[in-house]
C-alpha positions in Angstrom: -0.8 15.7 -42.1 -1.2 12.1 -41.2 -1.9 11.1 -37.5 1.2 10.4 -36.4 2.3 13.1 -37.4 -0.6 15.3 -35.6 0.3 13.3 -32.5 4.1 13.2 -32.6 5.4 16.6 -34.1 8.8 17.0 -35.3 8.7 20.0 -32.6 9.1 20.1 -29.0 5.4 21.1 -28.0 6.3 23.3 -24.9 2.4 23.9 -24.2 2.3 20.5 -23.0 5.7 20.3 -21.9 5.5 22.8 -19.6 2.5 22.0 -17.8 3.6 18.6 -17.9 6.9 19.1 -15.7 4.8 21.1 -13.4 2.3 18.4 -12.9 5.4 15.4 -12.2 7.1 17.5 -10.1 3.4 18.1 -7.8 2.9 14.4 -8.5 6.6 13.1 -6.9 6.5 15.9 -4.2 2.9 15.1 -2.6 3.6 11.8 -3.3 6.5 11.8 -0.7 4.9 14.3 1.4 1.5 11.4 2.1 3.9 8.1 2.2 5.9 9.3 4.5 3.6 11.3 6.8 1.5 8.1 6.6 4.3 6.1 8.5 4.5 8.8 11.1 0.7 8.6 11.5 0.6 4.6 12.1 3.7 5.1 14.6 1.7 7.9 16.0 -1.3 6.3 16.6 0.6 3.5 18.8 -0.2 0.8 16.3 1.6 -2.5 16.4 5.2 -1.8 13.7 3.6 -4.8 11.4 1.3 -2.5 10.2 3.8 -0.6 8.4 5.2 -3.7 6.7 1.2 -4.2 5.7 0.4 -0.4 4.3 3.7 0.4 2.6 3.3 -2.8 0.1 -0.2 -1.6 -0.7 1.0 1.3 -2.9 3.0 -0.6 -5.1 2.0 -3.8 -5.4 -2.1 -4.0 -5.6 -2.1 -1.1 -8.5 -0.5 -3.4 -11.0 -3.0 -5.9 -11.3 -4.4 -2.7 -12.8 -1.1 -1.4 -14.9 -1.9 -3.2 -18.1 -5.1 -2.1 -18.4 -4.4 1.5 -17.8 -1.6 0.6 -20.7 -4.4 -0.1 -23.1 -6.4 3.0 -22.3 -3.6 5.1 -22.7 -2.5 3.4 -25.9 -6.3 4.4 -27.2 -5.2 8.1 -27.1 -6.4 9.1 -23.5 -2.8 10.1 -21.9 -4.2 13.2 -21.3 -7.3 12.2 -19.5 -5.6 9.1 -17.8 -3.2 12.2 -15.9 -7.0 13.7 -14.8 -8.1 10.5 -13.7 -4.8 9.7 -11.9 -5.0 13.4 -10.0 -8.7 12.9 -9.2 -7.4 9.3 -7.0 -4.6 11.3 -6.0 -6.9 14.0 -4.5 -9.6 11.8 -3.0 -6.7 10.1 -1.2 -5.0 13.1 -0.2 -8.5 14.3 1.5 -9.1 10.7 2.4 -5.7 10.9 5.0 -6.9 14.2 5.8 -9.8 13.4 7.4 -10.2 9.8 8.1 -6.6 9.0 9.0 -7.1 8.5 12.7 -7.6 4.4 11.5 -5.3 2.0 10.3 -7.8 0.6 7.8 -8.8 4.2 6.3 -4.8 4.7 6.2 -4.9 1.4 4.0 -7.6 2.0 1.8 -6.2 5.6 1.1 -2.7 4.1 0.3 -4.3 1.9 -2.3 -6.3 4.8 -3.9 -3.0 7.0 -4.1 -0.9 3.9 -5.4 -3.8 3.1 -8.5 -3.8 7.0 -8.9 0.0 7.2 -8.8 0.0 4.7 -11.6 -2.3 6.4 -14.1 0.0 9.2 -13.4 3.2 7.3 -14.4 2.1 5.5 -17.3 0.4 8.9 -18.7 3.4 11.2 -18.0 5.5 8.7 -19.9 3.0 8.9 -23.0 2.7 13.0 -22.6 6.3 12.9 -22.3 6.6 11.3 -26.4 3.9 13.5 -27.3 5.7 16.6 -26.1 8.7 15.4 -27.7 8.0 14.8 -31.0 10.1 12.6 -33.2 13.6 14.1 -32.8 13.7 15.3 -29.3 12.4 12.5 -26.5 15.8 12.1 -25.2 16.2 15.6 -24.2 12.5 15.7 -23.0 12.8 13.0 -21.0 15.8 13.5 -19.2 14.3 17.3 -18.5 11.4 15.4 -17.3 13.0 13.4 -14.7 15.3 16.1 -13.7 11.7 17.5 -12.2 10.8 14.5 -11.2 13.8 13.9 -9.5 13.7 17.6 -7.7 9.9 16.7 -6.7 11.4 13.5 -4.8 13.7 15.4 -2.9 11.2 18.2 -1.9 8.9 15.1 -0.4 10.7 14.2 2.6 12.4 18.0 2.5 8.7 19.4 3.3 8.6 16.5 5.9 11.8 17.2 7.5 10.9 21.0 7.6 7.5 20.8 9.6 9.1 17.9 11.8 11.9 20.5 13.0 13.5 18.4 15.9 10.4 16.5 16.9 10.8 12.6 16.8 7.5 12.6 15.2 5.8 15.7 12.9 3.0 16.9 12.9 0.6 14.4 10.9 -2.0 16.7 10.9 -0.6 19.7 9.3 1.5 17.1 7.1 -1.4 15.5 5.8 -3.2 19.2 5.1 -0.2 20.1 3.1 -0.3 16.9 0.9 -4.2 17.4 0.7 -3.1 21.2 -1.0 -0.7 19.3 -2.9 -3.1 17.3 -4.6 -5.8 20.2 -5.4 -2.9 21.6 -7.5 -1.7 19.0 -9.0 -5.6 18.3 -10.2 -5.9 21.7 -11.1 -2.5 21.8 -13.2 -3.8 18.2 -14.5 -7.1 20.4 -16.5 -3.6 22.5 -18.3 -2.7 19.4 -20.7 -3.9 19.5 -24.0 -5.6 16.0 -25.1 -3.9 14.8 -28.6 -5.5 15.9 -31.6 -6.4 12.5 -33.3 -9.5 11.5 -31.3 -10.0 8.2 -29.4 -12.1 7.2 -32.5 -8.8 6.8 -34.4 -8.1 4.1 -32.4 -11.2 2.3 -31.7 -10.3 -0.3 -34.9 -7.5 -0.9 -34.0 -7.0 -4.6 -31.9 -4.9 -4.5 -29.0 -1.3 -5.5 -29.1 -1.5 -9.1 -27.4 1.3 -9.2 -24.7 2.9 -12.2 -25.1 3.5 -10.7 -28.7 5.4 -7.8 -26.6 7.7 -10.1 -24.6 8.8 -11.4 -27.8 10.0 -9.0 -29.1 13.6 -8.9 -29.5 15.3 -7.0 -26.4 12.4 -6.1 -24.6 12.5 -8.7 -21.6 16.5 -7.7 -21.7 15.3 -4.1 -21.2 12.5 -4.7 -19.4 15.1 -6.5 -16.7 17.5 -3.8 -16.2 14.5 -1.7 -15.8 13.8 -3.9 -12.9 17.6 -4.0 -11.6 18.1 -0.1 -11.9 14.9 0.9 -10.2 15.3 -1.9 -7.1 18.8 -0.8 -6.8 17.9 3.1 -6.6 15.7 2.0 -3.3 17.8 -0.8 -1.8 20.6 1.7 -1.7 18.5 3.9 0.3 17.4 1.3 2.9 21.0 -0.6 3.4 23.1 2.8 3.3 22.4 3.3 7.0 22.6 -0.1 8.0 26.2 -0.1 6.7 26.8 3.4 8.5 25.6 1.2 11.6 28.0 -1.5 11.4 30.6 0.5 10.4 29.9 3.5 12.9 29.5 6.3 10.4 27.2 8.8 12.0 23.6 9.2 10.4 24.7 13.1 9.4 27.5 11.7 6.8 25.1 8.5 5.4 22.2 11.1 5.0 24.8 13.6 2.8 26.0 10.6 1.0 22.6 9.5 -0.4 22.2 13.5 -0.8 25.0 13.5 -3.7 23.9 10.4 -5.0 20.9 12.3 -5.9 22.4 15.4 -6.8 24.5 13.2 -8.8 21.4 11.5 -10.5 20.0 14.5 -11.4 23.1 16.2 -12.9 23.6 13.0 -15.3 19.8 13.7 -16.7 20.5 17.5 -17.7 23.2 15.7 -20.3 21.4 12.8 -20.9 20.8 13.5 -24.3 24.2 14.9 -25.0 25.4 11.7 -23.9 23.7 9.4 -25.8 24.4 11.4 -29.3 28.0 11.1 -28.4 28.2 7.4 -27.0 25.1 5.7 -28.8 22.1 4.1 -27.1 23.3 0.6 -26.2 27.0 1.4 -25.0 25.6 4.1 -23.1 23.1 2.0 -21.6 26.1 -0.7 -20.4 28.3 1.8 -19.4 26.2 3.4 -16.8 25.0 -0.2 -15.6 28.5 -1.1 -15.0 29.7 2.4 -13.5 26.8 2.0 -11.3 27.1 -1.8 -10.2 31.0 -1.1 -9.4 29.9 1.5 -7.6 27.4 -0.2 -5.8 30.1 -3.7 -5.3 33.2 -0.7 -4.0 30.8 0.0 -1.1 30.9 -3.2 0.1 34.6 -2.7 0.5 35.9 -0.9 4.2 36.1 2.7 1.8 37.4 5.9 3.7 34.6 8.2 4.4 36.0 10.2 1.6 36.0 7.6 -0.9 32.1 6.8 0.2 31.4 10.1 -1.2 33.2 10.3 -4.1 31.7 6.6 -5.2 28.0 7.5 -4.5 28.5 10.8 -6.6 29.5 7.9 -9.6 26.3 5.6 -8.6 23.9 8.8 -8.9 25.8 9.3 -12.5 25.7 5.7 -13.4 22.1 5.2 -12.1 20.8 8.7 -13.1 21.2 7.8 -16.8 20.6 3.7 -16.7 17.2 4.3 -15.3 16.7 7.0 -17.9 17.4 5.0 -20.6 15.3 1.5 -19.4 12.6 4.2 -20.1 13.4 5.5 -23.3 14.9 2.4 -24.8 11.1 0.6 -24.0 9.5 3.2 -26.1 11.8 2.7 -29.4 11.4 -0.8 -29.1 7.7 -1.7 -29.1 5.4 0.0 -31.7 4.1 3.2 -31.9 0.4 1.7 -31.0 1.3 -0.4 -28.1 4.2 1.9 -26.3 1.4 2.9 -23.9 1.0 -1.1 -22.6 4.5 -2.1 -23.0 5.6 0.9 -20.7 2.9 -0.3 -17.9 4.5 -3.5 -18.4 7.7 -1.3 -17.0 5.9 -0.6 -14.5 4.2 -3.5 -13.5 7.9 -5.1 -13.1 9.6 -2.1 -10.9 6.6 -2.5 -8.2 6.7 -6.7 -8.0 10.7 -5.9 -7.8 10.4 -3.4 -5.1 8.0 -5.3 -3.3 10.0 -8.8 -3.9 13.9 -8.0 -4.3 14.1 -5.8 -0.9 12.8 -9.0 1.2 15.4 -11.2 -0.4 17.9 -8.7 0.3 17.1 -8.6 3.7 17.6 -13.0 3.6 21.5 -11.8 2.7 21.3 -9.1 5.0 20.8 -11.3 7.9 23.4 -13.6 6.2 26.0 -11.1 5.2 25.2 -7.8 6.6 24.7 -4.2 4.2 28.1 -5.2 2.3 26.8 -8.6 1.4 23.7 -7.0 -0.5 25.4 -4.2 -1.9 27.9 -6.3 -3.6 24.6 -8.5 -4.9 22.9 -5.7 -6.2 26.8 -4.3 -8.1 26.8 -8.2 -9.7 23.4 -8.1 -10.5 24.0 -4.6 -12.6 27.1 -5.8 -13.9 25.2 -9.0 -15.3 22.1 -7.0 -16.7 24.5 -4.8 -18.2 25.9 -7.6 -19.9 23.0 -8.6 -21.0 21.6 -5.9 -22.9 25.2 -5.4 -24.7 24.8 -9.2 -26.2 21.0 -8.4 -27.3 22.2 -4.9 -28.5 24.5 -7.2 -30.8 22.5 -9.7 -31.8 20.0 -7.3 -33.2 22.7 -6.1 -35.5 22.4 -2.2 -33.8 25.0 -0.7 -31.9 22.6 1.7 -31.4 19.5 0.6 -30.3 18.7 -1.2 -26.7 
């Protein structure tokens, strides 16, 4: 057997699958668990708000100085130790906000450590994910995969909102505790994934894939933007859902089970993800869910009936659930087997500069236009990306392939 084919069987490898869902879904629910308890702490400790705006950017934007080369590692057949190295920050930041989280700057450093350790965790659960899958199956495994991953997000603030009760602010303390236990699992469920058979040494000869050679190749900056569209969209929606309940006078109750079926919604779409894509095709799936989602998004910005408001977010969670599925997949059957690793940090690298960027121009139209204004930006800005990857999908000559 050659090696790809030891690293890529045609069978779904459930030894590492299953572990592997374990570990995402510890990895999304501590996650949640620490970022949020870690804005209750600053507002507990009485520091000045503008601390908040200077911890949350930390996670997601200092890491991906980083993302490339944790790409390159990966791509030299460590995805399996890159998830141990990833838990091992993880931990040593849970403890970290633990202990030493009665100071704003411990807080800071600690958020870095978890955001570099929460990208070795992405970037090797994407890799695991094709390993698992073998050659046949990584549509099913990856929608299965995020269906976890989606459930872990969800349990986050769930866990919060549980120990919080009716207090205006938790208990930080116990909070922090929890996400500490959080972490020693997820470490110990980290030593459960098998490392690929073909050794590191099989890649040693092999030069690294320069990245300017990525971006050109054909479709990947299309994908690579609706990557960045899908995943901003998925947060902004979250942030500006409540202002618009504000200045339309929906109580917090009916916004908060809105953004609920969104992400019921989201998750549903992943269990037939596969299903979908063997009866649509790759590239019309991938601009039909855009478009669902961004005239979703755009029909919110119109005075809906609180009915209608529910009925339209359960479409965006089925138009988003499956776009930002496929922005995933889609990056792995375009780039080469040898350089998937880098191209996918690449992924990453753009959803953190566009979570950190896109939300403050949003809030420039939100002061212009109010929540309507932005939502109907972000439904035009889908609508074009969709567009987009439907005239590169062509020009390749592939109905089939984003």
């Amino acid at each position: 057997m050659n090696d790809a084919g030891q690293r890529f069987p045609r069978a779904i490898d459930y030894r590492l699958l299953i572990p592997l869902m374990l570990h995402g879904l510890l990895v999304q629910t501590l996650t949640g668990i620490l970022r949020v308890t870690t804005s209750y702490r600053v507002l507990d400790l009485g520091l000045p708000v503008i601390w908040l705006g200077a911890i949350s950017p930390t996670f997601a934007l200092l890491p991906v100085f980083l993302a490339v080369w944790v790409g390159r590692f990966i791509d030299r057949g460590h995805d399996a130790r890159a998830a141990r190295v990833g838990s091992a920050l993880v931990l040593a930041s849970g403890v970290g906000l633990y202990q030493l989280a009665g100071d704003a700057i411990w807080i800071l450093v600690f958020t870095v450590v978890l955001g570099i350790g929460h990208l070795f965790l992405m970037a090797s659960h994407q890799m695991l994910c094709v390993r698992a899958a073998g050659d046949r199956n990584r549509d099913a495994v990856f929608g299965n995969f995020l269906v976890t991953n989606g459930i872990g997000q969800g349990l986050g603030p769930l866990v919060v909102g549980w120990v919080g009760g009716e207090a205006t602010i938790p208990d930080t303390n116990l909070l922090f505790g929890l996400g500490a236990l959080c972490c020693a699992i997820s470490m110990a469920v980290s030593l459960l994934l098998p490392a690929a058979l073909a050794s590191a040494g099989d890649h040693a000869g092999r030069p690294a894939k320069p990245l300017g050679e990525l971006l050109r190749i054909p479709g990947f900056l299309v994908i690579l933007t609706a990557s960045i569209v899908t995943i901003t969209a998925q947060d902004l929606v979250t942030i500006y859902l409540p202002l618009l309940g504000t200045e339309r006078g929906i109580d917090s109750g009916h916004i908060g089970l809105v953004l609920t079926l969104r992400s019921g919604a989201a998750i549903v779409s992943r269990l037939f993800y596969a299903a979908l894509i063997a009866a649509i095709g790759r590239a019309p799936l991938t601009v039909q869910s855009m478009v669902l989602s961004g005239l979703a998004f755009a029909a919110l910005a119109l005075p809906l009936p609180l009915f209608a408001m529910y009925g339209d977010a359960i479409l965006m969670g089925l138009g988003l659930g499956v776009a930002t599925t496929l922005s995933l997949t889609s990056v792995v059957d375009i780039v080469p087997v040898d350089a998937r690793a880098t191209a996918l940090s690449l992924r990453i690298t753009g959803n953190r500069i566009g979570q950190v960027t896109l939300p403050f121009v949003a809030s420039l139209i939100a002061a212009a236009a109010g929540a309507p204004g932005v939502l109907f930006v972000i439904g035009s800005s889908l609508c074009a990306s969709a567009v987009s990857v439907g005239a590169s999908a062509r020009r390749r000559g592939s109905g089939d392939g984003a």
